[in-house]
C-alpha positions as CSV (number, residue, x, y, z in Angstrom):
1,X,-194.2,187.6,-25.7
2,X,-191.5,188.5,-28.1
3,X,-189.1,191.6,-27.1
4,X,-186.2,192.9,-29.8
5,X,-183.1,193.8,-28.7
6,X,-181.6,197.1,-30.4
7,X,-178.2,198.4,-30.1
8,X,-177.3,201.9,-30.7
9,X,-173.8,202.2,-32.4
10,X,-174.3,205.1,-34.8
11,X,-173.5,208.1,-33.0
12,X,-170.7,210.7,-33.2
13,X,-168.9,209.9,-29.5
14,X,-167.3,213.0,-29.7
15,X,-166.2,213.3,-26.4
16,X,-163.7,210.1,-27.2
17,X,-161.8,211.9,-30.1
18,X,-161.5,211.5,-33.5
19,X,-161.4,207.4,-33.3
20,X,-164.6,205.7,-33.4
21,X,-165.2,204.9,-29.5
22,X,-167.7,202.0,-30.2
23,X,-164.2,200.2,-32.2
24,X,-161.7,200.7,-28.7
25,X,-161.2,197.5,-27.1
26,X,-162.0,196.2,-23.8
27,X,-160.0,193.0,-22.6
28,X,-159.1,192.5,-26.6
29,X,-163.3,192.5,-27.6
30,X,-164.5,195.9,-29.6
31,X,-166.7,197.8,-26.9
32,X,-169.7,197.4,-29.7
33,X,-169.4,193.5,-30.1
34,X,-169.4,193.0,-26.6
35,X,-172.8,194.8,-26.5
36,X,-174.3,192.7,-29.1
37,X,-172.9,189.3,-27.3
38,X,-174.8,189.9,-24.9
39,X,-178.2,191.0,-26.0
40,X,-177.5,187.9,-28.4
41,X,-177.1,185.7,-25.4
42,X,-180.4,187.3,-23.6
43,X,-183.8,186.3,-24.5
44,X,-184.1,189.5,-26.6
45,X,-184.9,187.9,-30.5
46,X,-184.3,189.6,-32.9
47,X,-181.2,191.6,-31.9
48,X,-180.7,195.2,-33.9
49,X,-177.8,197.4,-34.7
50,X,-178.5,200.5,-35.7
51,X,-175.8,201.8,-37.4
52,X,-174.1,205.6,-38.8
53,X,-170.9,206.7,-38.3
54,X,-168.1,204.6,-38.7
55,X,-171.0,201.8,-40.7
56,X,-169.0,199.7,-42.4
57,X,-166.2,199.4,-39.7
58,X,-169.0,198.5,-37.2
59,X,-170.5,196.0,-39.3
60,X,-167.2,194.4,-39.6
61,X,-166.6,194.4,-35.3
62,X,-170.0,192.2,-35.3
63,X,-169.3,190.3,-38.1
64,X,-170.4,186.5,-37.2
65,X,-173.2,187.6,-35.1
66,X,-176.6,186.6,-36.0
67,X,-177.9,190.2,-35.7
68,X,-179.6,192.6,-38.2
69,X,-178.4,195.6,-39.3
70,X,-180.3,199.3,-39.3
71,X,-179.0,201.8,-41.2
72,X,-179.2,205.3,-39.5
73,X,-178.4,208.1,-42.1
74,X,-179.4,211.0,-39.6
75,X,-177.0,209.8,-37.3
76,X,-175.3,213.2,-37.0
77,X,-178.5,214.8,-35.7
78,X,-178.5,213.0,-32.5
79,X,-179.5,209.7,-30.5
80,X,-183.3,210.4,-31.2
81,X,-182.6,209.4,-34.9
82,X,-181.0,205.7,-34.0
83,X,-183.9,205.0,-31.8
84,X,-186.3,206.3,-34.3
85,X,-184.6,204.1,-36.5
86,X,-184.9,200.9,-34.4
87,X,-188.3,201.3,-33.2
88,X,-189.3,201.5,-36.9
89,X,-187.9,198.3,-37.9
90,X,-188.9,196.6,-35.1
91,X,-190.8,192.8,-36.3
92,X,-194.7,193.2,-36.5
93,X,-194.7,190.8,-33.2
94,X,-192.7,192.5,-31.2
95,X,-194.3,193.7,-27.6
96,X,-191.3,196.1,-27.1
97,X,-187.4,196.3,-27.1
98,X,-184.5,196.7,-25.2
99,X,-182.4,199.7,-25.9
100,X,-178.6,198.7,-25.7
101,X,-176.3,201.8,-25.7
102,X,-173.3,200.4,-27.8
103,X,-170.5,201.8,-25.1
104,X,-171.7,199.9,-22.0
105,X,-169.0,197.1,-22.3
106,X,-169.9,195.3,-19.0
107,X,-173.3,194.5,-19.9
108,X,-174.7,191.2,-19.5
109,X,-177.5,188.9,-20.7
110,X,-178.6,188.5,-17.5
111,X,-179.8,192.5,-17.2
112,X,-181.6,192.2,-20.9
113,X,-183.4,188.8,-19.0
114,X,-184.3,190.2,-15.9
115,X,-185.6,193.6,-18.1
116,X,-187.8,191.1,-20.3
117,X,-188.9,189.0,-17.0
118,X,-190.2,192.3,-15.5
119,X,-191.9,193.5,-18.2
120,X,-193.7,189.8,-18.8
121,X,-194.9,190.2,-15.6
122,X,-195.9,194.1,-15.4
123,X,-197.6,193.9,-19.7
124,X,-198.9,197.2,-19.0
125,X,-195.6,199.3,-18.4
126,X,-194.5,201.4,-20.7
127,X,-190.9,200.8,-19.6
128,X,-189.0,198.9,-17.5
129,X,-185.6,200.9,-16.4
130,X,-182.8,199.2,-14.3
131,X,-182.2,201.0,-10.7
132,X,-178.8,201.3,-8.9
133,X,-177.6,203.4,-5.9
134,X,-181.2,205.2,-6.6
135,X,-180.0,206.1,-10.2
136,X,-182.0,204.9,-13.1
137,X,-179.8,203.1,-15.6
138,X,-179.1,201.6,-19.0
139,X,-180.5,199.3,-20.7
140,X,-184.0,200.3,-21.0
141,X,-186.8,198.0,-22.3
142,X,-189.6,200.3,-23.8
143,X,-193.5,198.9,-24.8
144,X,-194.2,199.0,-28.3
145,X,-196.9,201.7,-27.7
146,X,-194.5,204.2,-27.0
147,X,-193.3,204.1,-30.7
148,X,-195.3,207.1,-31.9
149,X,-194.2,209.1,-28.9
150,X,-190.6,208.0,-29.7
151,X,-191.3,209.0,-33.1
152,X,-192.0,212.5,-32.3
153,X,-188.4,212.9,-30.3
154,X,-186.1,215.2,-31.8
155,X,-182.1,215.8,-31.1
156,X,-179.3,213.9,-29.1
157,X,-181.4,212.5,-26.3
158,X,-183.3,209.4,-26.0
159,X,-186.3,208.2,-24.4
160,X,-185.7,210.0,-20.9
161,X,-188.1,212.3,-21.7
162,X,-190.7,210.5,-22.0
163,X,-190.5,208.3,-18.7
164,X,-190.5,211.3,-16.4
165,X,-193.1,211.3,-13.7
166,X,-194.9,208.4,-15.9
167,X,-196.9,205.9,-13.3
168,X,-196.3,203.3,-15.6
169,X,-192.6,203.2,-15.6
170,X,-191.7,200.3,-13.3
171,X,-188.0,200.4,-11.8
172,X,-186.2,197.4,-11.6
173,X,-184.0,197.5,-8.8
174,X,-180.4,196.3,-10.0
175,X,-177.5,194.8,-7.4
176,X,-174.4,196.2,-8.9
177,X,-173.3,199.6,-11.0
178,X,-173.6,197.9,-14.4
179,X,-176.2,199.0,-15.5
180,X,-174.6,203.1,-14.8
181,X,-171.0,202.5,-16.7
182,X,-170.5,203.8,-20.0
183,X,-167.3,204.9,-21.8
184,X,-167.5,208.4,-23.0
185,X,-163.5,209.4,-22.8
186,X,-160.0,207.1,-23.3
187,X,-160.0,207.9,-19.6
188,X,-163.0,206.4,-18.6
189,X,-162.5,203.3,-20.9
190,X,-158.8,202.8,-19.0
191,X,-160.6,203.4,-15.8
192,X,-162.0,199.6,-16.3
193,X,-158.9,198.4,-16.3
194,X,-157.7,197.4,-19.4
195,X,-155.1,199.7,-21.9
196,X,-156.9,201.0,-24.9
197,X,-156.4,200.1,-28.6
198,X,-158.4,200.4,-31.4
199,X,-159.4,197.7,-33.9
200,X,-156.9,198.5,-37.0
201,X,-159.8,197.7,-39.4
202,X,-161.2,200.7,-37.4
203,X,-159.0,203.2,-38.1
204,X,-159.2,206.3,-40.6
């Protein structure tokens, strides 16, 4: 059973400043091209981008990465858009996807594997979402059937919406707070532990 990865790396990240977040760096690695080495690592073929703001940048942080690119030009109107996006481009054999958020830096392959494991075992979910400290977390693998619902989604939220109070959502429980760290601010990015910098090919 074949399962996509796609990584969302076109949005605004306003909260971060003017800078494109997705170029800061994390131990000397874009946050974005950490993201994408490890859904490349994982199971998850064929492995997505889905790009917008900041496009060409981007494409250059993940440049050597055997990855395709998605070109979001709604970008601006939210987080629906770039998984509209990717679930539209998805490969005709594709049973679902993974949905990467492009500022989770400490993601591994082994969360995309264990998402795919679950959801070779459970076929009939419509998702399978990682579980930590009772919190449902990020990345979320979502069943191909869900695309036309996904398609109806509107503005800066993703596919939360649709899992609510679903029986076919399985949780996954998850052993450490991975799968719950983004990077929204300067502050939170420093909080990990290393000083922030931006890729100069990044900047303006």
């Amino acid at each position: 059973m074949s399962v996509a990865a796609i990584v969302l790396a076109a949005g605004l990240g306003s909260r971060f400043g003017e800078t494109p977040k997705l170029l800061a760096e994390l131990d000397g690695e874009p946050l974005v091209r950490r993201v994408a080495q490890a859904a490349v690592a994982s199971r998850a073929d064929p492995v997505m981008v889905v790009l917008g703001r900041a496009a060409a940048a981007v494409r250059a942080a993940l440049d050597g990465l055997p990855i395709t690119f998605v070109d979001n030009p709604d970008y601006a109107q939210g987080l629906s858009t770039s998984l509209k996006a990717g679930f539209a481009a998805l490969p005709g054999d594709a049973a679902g996807a993974v949905v990467c958020l492009g500022d989770m830096p400490l993601l591994g392959a082994d969360v995309l594997d264990a998402l795919i494991a679950a959801f070779a075992e459970t076929p009939d979910a419509a998702a399978i979402v990682p579980v930590h400290a009772g919190r449902r977390g990020n990345p979320v693998l979502l069943a191909r059937r869900l695309a036309p619902e996904i398609a109806g989604l509107s503005g800066d939220r993703g596919a939360g919406p649709l899992l609510k109070g679903r029986a076919d959502v399985r949780e996954l429980p998850w052993g450490d707070d991975r799968v719950l760290v983004d990077v929204d601010t300067p502050e939170a990015l420093a909080a990990l532990g290393s000083p922030l910098s931006l890729v100069e090919r990044g900047r303006g």
